[in-house]
N, C-alpha and C positions, 0 to 999 in steps of 0.2 A: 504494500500500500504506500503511494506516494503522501507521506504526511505533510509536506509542504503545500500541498494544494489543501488542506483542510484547518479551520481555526474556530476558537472563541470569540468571540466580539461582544463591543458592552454597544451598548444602547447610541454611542457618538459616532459609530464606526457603521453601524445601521443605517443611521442616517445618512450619513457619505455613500455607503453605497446602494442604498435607494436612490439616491440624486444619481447616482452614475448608471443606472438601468440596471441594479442586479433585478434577479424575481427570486420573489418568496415563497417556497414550498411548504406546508406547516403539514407535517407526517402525523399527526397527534390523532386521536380517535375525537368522533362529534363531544362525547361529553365531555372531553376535556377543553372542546373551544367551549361550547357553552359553560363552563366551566370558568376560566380563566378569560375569555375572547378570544381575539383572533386580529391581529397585524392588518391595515386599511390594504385592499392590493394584495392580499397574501390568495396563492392557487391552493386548495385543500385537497390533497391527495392522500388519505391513511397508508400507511404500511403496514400495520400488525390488525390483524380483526380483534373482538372482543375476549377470544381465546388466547391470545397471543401466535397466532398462524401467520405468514404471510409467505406473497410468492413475488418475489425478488424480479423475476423476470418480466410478468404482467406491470407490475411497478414501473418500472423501468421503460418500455413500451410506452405505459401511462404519461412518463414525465415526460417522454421525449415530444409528447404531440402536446404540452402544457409549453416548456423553456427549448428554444433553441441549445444545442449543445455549446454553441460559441458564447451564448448570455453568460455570464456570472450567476451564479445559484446560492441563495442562503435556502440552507434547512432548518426546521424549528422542530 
């Protein structure tokens, strides 16, 4: 795994790269947006179902027709 392509970010660094066109995938299941919210602009895509199941590759499929692969991507 290239860990240089992957990071933390606080809330000032979100903001920068919102102004610079990243998009925002929020991986989280519904109850936890209703839960917490959800980022103005964010694509809601789950990963894990209620079981904690998920298929990596339908995902994946999923994201591609959401972000161009050349966009910037945050995950939440």
């Amino acid at each position: 795994m290239d860990t240089d392509r992957y990071h933390h970010i606080d809330n000032d660094e979100l903001s920068r790269l919102l102004q610079d066109g990243a998009a925002i995938v929020d991986v989280r299941r519904p109850e936890e947006w209703a839960q917490t919210g959800v980022i103005a602009g964010s694509e809601l895509l789950t990963f894990f179902t209620a079981t904690g199941q998920s298929n990596p590759q339908e995902w994946l499929a999923q994201l591609d027709q959401l972000v161009p692969p050349e966009q910037p991507l945050l995950l939440i």
